[in-house]
PyMOL Python script that loads the backbone (N, CA, C, O; Angstrom):
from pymol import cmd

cmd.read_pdbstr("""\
ATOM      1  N   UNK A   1       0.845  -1.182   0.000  1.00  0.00           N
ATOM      2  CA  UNK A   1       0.000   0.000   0.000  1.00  0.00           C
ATOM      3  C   UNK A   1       0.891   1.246   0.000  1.00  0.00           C
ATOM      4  O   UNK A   1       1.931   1.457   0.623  1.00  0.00           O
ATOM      5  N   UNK A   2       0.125   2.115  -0.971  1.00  0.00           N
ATOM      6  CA  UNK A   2       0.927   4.308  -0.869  1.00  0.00           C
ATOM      7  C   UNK A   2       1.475   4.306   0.490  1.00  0.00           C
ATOM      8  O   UNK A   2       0.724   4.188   1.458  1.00  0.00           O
ATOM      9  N   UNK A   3       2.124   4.369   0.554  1.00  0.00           N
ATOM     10  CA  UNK A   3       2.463   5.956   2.375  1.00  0.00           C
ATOM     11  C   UNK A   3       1.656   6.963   1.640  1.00  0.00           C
ATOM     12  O   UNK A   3       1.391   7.198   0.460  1.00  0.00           O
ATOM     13  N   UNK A   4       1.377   7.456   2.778  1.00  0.00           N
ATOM     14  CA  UNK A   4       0.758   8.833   2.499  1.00  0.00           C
ATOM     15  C   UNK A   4       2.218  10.242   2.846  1.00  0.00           C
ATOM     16  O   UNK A   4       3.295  10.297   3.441  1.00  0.00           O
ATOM     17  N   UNK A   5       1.337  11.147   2.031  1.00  0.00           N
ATOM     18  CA  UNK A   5       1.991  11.839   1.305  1.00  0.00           C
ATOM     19  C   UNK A   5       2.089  13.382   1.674  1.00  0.00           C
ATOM     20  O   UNK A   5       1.005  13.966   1.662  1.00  0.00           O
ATOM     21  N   UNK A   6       3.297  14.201   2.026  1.00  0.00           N
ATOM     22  CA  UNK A   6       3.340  15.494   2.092  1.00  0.00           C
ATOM     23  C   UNK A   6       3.068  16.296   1.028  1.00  0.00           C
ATOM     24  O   UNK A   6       3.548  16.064  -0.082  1.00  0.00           O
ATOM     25  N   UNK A   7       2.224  17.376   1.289  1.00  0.00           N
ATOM     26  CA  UNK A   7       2.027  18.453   0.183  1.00  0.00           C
ATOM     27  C   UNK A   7       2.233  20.168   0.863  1.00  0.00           C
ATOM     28  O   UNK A   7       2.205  20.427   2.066  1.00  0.00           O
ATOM     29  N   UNK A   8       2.414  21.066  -0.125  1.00  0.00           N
ATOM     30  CA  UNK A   8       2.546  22.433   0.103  1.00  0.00           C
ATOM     31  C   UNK A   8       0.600  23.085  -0.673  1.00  0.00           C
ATOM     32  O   UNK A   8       0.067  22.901  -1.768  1.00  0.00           O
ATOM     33  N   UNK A   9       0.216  23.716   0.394  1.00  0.00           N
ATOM     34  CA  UNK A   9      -0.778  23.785  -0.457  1.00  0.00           C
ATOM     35  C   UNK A   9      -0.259  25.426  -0.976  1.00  0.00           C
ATOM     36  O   UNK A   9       0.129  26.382  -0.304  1.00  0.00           O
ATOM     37  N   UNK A  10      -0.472  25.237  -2.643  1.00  0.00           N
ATOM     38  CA  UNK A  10      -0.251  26.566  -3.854  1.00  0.00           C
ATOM     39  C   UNK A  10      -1.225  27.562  -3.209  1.00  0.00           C
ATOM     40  O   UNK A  10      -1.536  28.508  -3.934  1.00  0.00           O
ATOM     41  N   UNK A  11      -1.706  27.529  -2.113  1.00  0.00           N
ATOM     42  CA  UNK A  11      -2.828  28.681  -2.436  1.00  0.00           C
ATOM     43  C   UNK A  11      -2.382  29.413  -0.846  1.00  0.00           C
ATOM     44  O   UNK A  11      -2.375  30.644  -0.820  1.00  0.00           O
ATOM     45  N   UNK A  12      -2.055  28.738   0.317  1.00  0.00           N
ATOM     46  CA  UNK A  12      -1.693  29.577   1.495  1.00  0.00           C
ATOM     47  C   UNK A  12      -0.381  28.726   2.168  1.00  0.00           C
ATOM     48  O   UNK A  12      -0.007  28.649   3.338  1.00  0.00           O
ATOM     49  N   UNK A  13       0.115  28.165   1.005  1.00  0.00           N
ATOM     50  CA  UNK A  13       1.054  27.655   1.864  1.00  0.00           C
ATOM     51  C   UNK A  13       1.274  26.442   2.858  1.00  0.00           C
ATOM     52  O   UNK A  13       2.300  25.769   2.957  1.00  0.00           O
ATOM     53  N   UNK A  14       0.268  26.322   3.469  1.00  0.00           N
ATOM     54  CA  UNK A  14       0.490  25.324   4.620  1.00  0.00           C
ATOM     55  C   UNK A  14       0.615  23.813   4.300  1.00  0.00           C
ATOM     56  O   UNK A  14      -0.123  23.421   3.396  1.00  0.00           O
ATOM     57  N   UNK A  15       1.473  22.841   4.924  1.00  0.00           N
ATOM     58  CA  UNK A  15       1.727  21.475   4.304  1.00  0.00           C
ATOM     59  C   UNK A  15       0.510  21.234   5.139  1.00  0.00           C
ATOM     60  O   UNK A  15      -0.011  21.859   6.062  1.00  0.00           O
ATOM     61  N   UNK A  16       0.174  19.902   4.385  1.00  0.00           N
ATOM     62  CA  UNK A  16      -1.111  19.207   4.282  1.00  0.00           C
ATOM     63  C   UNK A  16      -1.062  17.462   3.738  1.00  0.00           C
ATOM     64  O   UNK A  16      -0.831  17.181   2.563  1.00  0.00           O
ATOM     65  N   UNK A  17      -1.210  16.852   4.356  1.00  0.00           N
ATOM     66  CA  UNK A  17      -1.107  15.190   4.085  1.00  0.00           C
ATOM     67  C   UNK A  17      -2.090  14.555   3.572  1.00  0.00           C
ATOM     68  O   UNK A  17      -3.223  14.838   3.960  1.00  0.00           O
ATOM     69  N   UNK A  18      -1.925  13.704   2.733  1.00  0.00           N
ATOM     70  CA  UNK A  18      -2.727  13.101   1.670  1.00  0.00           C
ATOM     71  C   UNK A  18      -2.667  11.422   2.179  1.00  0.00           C
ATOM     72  O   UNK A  18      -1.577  10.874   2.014  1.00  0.00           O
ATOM     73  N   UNK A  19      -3.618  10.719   2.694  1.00  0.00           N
ATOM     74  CA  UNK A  19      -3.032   9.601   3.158  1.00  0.00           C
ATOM     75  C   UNK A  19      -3.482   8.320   1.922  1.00  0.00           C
ATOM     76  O   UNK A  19      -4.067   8.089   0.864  1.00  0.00           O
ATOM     77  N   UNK A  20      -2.924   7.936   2.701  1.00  0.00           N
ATOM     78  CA  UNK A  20      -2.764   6.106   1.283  1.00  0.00           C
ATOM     79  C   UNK A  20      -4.070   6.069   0.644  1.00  0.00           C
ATOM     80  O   UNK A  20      -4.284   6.074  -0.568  1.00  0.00           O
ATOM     81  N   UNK A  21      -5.107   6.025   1.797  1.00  0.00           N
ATOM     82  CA  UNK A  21      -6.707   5.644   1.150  1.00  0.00           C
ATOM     83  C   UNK A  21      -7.074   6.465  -0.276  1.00  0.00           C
ATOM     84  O   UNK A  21      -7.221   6.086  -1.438  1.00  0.00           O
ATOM     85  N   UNK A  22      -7.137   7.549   0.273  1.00  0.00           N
ATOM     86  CA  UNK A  22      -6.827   9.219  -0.656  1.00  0.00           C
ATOM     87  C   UNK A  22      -6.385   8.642  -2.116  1.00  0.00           C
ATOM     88  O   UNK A  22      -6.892   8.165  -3.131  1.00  0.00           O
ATOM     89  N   UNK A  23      -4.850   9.063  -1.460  1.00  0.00           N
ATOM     90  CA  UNK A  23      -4.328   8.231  -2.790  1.00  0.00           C
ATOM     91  C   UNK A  23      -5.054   7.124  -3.636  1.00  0.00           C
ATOM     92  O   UNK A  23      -5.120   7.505  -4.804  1.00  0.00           O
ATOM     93  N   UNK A  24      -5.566   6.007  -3.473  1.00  0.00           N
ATOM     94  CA  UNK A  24      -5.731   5.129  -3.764  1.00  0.00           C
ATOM     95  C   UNK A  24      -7.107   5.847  -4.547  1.00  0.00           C
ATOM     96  O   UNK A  24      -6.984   5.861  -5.771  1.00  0.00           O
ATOM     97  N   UNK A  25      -8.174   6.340  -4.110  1.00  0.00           N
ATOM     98  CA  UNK A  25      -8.896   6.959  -3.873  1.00  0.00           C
ATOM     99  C   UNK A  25      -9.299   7.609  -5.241  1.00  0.00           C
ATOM    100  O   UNK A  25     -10.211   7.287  -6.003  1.00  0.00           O
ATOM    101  N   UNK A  26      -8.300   8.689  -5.352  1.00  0.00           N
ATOM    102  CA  UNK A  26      -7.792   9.789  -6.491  1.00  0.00           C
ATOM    103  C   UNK A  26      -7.573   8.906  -7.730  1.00  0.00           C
ATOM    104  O   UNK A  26      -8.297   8.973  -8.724  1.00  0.00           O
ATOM    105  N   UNK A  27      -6.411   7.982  -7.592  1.00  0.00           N
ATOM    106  CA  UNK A  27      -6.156   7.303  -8.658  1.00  0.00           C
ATOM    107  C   UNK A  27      -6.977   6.514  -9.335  1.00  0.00           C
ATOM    108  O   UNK A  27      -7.016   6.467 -10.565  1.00  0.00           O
ATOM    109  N   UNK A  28      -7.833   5.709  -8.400  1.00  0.00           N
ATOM    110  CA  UNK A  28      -8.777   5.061  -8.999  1.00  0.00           C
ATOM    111  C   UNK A  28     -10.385   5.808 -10.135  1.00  0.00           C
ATOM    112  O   UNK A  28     -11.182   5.421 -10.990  1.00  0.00           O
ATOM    113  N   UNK A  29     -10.129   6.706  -9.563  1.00  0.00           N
ATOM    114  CA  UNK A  29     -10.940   7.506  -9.855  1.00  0.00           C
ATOM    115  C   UNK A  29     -10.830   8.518 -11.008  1.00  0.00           C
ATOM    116  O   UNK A  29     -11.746   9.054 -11.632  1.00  0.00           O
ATOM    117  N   UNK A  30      -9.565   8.652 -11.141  1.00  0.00           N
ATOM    118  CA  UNK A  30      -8.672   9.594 -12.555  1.00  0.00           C
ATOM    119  C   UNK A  30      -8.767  10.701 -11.673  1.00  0.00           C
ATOM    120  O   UNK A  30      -8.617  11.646 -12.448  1.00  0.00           O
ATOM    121  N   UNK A  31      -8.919  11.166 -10.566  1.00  0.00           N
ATOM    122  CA  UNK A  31      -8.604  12.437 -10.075  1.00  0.00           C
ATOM    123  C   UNK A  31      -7.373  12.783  -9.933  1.00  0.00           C
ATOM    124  O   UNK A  31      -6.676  11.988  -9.304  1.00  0.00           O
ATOM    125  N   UNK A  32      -6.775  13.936 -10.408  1.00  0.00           N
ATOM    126  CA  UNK A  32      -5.637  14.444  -9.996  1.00  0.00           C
ATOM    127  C   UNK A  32      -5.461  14.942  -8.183  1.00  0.00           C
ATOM    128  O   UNK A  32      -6.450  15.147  -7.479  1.00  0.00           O
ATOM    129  N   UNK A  33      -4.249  15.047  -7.754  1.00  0.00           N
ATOM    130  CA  UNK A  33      -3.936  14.615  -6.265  1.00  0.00           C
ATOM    131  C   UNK A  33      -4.471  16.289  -6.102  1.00  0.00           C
ATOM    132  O   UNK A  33      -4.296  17.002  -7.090  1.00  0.00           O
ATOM    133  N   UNK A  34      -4.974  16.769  -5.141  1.00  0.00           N
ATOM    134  CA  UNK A  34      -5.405  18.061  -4.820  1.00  0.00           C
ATOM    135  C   UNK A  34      -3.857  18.682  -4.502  1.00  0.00           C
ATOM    136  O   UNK A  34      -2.849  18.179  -4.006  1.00  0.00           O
ATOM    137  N   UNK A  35      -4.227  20.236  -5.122  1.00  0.00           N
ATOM    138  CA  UNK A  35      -3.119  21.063  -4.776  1.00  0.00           C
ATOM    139  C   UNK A  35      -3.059  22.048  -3.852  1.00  0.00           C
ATOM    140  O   UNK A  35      -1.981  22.600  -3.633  1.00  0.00           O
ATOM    141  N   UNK A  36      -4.471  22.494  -3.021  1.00  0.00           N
ATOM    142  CA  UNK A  36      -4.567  23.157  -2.038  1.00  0.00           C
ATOM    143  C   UNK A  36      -5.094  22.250  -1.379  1.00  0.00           C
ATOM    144  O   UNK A  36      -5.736  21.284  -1.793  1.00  0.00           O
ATOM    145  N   UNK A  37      -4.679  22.717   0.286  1.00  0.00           N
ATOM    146  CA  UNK A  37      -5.402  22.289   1.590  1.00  0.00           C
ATOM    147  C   UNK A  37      -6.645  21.983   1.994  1.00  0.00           C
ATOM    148  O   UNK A  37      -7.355  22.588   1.190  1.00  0.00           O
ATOM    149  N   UNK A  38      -7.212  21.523   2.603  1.00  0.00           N
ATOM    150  CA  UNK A  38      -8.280  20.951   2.561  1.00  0.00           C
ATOM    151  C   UNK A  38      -9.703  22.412   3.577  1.00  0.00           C
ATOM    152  O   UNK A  38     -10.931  22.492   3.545  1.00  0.00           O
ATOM    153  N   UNK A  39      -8.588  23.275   4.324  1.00  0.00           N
ATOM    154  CA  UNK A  39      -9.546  24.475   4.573  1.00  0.00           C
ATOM    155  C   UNK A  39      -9.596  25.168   3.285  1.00  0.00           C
ATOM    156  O   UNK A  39     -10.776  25.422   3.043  1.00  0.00           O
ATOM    157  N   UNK A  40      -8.850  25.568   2.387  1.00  0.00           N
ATOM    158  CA  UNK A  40      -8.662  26.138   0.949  1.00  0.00           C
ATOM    159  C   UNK A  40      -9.384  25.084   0.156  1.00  0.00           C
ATOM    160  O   UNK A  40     -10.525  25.475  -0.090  1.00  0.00           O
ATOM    161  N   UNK A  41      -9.255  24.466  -0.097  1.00  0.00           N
ATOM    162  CA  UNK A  41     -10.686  23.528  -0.831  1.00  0.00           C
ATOM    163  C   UNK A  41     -12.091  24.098  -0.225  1.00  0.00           C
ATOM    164  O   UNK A  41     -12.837  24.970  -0.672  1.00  0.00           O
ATOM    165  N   UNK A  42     -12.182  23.333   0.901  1.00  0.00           N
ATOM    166  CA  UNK A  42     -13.718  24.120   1.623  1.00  0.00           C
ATOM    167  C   UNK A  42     -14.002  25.229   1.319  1.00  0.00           C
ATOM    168  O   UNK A  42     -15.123  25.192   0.811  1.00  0.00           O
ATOM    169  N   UNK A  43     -13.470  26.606   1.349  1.00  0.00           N
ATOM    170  CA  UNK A  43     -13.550  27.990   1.164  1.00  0.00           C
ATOM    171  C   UNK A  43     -13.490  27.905  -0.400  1.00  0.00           C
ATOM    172  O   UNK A  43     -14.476  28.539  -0.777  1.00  0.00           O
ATOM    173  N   UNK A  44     -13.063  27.604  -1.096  1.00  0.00           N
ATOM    174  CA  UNK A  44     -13.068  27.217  -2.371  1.00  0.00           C
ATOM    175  C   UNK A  44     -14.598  26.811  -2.721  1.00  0.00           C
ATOM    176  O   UNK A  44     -15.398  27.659  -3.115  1.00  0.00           O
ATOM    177  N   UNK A  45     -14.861  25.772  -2.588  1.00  0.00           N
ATOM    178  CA  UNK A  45     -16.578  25.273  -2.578  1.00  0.00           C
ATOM    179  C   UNK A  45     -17.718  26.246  -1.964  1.00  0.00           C
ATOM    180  O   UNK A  45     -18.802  26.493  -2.493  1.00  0.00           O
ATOM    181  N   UNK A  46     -17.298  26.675  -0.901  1.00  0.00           N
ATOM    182  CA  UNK A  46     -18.388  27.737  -0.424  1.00  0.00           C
ATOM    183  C   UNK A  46     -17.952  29.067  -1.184  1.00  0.00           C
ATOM    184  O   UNK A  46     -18.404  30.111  -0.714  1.00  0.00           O
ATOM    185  N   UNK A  47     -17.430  29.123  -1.892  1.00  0.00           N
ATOM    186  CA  UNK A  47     -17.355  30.431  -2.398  1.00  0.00           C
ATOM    187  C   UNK A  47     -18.075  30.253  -4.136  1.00  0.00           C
ATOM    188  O   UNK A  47     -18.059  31.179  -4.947  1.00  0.00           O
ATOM    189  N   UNK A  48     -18.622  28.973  -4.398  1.00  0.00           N
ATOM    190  CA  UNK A  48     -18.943  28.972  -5.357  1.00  0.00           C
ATOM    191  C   UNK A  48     -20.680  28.704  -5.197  1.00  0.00           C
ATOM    192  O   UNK A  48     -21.460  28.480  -6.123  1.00  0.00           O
ATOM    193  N   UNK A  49     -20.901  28.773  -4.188  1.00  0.00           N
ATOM    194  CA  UNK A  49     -22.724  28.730  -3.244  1.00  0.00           C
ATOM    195  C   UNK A  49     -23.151  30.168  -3.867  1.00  0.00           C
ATOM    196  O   UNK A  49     -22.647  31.253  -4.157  1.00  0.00           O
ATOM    197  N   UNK A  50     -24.231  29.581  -3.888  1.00  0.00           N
ATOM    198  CA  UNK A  50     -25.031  31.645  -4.706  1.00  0.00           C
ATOM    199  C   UNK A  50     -25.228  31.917  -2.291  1.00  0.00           C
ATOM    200  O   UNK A  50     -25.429  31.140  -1.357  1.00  0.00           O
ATOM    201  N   UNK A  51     -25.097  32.795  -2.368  1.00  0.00           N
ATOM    202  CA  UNK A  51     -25.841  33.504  -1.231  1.00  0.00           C
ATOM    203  C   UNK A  51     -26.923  33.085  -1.230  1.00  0.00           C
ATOM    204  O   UNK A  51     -27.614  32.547  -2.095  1.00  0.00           O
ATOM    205  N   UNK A  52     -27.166  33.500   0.403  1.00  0.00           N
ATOM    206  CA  UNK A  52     -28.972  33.247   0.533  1.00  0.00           C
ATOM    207  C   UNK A  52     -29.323  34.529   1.649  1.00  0.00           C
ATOM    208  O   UNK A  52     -28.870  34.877   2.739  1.00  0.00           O
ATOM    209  N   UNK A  53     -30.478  35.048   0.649  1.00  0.00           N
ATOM    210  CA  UNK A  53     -30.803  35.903   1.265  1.00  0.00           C
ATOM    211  C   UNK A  53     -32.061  36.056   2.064  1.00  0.00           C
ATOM    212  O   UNK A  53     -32.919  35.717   1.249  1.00  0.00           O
ATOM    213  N   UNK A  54     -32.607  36.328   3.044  1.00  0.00           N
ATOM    214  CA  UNK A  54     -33.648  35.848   3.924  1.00  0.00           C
ATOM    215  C   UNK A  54     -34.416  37.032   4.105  1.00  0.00           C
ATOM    216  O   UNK A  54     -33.824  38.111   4.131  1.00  0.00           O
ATOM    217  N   UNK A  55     -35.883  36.971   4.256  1.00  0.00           N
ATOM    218  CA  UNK A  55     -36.888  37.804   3.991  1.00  0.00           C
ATOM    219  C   UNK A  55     -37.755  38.164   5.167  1.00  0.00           C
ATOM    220  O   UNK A  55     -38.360  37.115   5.386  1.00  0.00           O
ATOM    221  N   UNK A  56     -38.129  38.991   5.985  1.00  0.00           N
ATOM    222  CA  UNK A  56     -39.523  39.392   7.066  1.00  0.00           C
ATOM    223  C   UNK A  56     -40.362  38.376   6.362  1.00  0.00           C
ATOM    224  O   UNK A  56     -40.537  38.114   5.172  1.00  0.00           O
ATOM    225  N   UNK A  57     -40.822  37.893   7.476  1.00  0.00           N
ATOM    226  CA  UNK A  57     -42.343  37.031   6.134  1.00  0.00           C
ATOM    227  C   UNK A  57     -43.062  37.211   7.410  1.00  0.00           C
ATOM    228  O   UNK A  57     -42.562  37.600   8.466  1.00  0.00           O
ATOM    229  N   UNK A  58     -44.452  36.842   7.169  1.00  0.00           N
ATOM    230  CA  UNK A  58     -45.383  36.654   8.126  1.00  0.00           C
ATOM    231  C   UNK A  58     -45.911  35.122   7.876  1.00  0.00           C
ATOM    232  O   UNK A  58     -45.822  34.550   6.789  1.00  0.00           O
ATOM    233  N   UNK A  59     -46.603  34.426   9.332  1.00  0.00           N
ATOM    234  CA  UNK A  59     -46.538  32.988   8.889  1.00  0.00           C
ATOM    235  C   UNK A  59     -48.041  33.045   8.663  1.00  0.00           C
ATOM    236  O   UNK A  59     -48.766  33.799   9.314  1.00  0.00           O
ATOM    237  N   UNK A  60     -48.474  32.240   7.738  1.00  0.00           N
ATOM    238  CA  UNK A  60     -49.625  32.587   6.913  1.00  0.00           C
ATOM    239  C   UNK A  60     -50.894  31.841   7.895  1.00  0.00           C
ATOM    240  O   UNK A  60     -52.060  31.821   7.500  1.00  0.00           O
ATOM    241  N   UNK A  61     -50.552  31.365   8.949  1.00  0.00           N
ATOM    242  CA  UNK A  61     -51.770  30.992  10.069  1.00  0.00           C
ATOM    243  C   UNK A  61     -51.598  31.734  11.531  1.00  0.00           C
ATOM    244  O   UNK A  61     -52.553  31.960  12.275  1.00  0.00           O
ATOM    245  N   UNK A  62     -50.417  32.030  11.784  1.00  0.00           N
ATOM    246  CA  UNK A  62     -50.800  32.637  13.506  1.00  0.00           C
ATOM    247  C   UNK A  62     -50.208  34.149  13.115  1.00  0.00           C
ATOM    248  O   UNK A  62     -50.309  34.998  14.002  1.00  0.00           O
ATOM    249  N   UNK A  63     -49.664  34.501  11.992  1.00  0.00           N
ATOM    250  CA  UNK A  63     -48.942  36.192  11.765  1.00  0.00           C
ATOM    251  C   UNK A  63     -48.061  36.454  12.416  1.00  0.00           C
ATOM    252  O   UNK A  63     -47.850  37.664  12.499  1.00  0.00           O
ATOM    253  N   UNK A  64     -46.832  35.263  13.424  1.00  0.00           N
ATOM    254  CA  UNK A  64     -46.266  35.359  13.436  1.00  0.00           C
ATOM    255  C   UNK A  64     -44.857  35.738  12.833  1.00  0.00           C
ATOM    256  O   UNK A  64     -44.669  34.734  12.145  1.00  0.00           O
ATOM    257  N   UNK A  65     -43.500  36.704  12.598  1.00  0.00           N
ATOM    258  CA  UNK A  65     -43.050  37.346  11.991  1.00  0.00           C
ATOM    259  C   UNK A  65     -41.814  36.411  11.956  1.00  0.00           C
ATOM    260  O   UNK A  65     -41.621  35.837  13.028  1.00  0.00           O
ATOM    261  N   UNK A  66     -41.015  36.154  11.059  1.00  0.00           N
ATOM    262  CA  UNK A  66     -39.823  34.982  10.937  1.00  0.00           C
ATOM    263  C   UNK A  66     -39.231  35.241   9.195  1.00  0.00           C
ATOM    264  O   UNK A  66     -39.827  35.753   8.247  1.00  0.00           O
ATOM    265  N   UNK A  67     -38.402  34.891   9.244  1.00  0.00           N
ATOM    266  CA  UNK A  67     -36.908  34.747   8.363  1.00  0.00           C
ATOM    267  C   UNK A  67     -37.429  33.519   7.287  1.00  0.00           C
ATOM    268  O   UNK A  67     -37.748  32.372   7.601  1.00  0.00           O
ATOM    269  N   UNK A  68     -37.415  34.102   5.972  1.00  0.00           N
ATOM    270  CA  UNK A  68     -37.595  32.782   5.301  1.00  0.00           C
ATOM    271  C   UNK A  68     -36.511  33.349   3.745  1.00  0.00           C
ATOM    272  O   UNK A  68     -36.066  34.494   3.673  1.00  0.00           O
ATOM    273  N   UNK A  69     -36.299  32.414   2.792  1.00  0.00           N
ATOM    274  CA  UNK A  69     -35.940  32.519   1.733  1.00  0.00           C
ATOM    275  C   UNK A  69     -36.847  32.803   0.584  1.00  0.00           C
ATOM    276  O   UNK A  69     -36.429  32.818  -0.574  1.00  0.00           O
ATOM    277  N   UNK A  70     -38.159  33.041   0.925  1.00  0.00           N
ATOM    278  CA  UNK A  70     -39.086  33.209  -0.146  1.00  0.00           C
ATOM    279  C   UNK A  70     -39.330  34.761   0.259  1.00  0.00           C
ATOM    280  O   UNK A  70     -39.369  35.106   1.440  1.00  0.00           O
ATOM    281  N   UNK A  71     -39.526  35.875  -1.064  1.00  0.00           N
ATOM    282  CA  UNK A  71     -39.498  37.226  -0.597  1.00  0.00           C
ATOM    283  C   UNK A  71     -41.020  37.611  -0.412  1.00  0.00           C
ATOM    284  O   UNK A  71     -41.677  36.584  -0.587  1.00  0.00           O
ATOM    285  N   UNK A  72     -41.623  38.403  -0.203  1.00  0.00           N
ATOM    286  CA  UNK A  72     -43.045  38.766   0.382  1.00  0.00           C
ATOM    287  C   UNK A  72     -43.757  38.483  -1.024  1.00  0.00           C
ATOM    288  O   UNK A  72     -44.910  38.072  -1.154  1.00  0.00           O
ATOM    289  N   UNK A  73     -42.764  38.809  -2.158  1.00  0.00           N
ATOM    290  CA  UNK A  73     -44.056  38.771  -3.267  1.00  0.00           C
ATOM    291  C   UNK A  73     -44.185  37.666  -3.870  1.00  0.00           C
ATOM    292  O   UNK A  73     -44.718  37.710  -4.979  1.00  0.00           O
ATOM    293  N   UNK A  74     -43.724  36.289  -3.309  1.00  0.00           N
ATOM    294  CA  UNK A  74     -43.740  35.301  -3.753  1.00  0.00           C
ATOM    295  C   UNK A  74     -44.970  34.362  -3.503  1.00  0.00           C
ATOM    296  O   UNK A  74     -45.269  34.131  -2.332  1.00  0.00           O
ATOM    297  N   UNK A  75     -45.703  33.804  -4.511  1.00  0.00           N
ATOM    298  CA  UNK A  75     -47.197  33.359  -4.247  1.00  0.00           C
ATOM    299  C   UNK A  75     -47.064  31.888  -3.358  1.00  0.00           C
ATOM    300  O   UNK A  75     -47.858  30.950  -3.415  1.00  0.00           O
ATOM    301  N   UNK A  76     -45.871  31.972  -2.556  1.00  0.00           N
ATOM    302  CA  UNK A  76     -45.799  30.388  -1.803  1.00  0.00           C
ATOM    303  C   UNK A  76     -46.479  31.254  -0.156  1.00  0.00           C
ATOM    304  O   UNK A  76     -46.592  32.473  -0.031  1.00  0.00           O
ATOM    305  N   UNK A  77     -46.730  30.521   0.599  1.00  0.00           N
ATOM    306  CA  UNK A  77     -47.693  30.390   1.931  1.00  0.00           C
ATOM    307  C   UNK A  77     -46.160  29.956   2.776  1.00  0.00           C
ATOM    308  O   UNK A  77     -45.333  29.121   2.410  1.00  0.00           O
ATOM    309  N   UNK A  78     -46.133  30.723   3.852  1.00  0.00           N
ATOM    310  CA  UNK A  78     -45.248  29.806   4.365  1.00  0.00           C
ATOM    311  C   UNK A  78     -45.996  29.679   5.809  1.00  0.00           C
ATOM    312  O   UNK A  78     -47.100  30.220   5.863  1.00  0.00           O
ATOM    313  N   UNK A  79     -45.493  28.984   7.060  1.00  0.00           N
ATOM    314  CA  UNK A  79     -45.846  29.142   7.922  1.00  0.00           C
ATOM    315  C   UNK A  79     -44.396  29.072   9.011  1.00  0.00           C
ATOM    316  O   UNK A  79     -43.231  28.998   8.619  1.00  0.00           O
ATOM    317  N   UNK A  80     -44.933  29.125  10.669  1.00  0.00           N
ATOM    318  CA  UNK A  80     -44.402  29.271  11.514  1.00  0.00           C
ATOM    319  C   UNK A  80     -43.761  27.850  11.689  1.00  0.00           C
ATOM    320  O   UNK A  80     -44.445  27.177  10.918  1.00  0.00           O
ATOM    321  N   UNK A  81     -42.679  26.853  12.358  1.00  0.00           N
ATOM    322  CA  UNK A  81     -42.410  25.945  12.671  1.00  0.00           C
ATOM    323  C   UNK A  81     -43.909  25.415  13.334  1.00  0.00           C
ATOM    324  O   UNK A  81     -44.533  24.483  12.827  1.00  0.00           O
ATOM    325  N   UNK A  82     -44.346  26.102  14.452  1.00  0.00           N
ATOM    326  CA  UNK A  82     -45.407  25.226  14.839  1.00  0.00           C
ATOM    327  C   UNK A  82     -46.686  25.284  14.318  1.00  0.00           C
ATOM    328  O   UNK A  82     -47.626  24.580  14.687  1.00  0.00           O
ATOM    329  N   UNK A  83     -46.705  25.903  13.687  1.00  0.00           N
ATOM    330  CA  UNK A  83     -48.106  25.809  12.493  1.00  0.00           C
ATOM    331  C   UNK A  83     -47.981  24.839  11.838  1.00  0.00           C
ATOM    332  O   UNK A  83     -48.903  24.024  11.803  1.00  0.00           O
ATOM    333  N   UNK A  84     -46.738  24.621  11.083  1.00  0.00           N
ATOM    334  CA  UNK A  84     -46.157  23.850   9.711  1.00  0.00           C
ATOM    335  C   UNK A  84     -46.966  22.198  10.798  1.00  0.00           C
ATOM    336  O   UNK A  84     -47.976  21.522  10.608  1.00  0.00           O
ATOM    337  N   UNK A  85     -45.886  22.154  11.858  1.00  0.00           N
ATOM    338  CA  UNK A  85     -46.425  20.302  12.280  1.00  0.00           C
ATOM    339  C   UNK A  85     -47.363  20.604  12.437  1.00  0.00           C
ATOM    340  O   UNK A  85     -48.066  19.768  11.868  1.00  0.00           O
ATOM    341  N   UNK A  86     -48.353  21.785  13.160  1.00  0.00           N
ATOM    342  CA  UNK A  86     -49.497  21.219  13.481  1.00  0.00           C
ATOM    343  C   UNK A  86     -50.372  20.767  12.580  1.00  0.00           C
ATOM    344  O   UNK A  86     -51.257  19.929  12.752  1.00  0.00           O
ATOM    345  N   UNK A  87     -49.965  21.619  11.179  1.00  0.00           N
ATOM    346  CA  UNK A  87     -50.754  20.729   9.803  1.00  0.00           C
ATOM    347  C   UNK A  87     -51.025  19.148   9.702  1.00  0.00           C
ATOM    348  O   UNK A  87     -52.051  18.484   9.554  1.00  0.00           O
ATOM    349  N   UNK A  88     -49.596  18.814   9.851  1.00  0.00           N
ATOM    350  CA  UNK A  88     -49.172  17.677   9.645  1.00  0.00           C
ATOM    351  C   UNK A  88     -49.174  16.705  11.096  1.00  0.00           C
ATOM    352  O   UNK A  88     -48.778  15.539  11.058  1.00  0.00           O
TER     353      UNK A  88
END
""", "prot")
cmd.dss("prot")
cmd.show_as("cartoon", "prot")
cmd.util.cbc("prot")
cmd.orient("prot")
């Protein structure tokens, strides 16, 4: 089996280890071995997320006031957490 493997990550520098499984992992797979760190990957991926932007809504059974992703002029109903189960 690989040893696992030292790397420099190209993007902040910091060494970062790649272990056997990985390896094995990558190769099998045709992936090339990653060249940044694995917090620089993450920040990498979340930086490619659209935003989310959250709206005043009112909940469409008790008028309670709460945070949703749908904006006021949107023809969806939302409700409160405890409205929503008590539907259900």
């Amino acid at each position: 089996m690989e040893q696992s493997a030292k790397f420099n990550c190209r993007k902040c520098g910091k060494e970062f280890l790649v272990i056997a499984q990985e390896q094995a992992f990558y190769k099998q797979k045709g992936i090339p071995m990653p060249f940044a760190c694995p917090e620089c990957r993450r920040g990498r991926r979340q930086g490619l997320r659209n935003k989310r932007k959250l709206y005043a809504r009112e909940c469409g059974k008790c008028g309670v006031m709460l945070e949703s992703t749908y904006p006021p002029d949107s023809p969806y109903t939302i409700y409160c957490e405890k409205c929503y189960f008590a539907e259900f």
